[in-house]
C-alpha positions, -999 to +999 in steps of 0.1 A: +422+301-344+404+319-374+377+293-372+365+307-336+362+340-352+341+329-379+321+306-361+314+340-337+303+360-364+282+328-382+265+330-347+259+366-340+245+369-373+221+338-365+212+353-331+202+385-348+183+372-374+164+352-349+162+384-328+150+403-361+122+378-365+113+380-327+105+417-333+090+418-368+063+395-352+053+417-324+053+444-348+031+424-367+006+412-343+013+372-335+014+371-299-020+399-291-045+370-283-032+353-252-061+338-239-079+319-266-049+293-269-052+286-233-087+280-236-088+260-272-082+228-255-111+231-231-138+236-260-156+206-278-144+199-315-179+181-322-187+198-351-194+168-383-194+187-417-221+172-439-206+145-462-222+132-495-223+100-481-250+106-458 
């Protein structure tokens, strides 16, 4: 029976870490641009860098 409890407080403290984490990166900015990921697969990737080869 003490297993349960330990296993509950292993997981609350996972949950709020993850929770922790969830905030600290709004705080920090991660999720602002929500419309250039959307678009990134639509644009052309074309670009050749110059080799030494050539």
């Amino acid at each position: 029976m003490q297993i349960i409890f330990v296993m509950i407080g292993i997981s609350m403290t996972l949950a709020l870490g993850f929770l922790g984490a969830f905030f600290w990166s709004m705080r920090q900015g991660q999720h602002d641009d929500l419309y250039t990921p959307s678009i990134r697969v639509l644009l052309d990737d074309d670009e050749r860098t110059p080799t030494a080869n050539h």
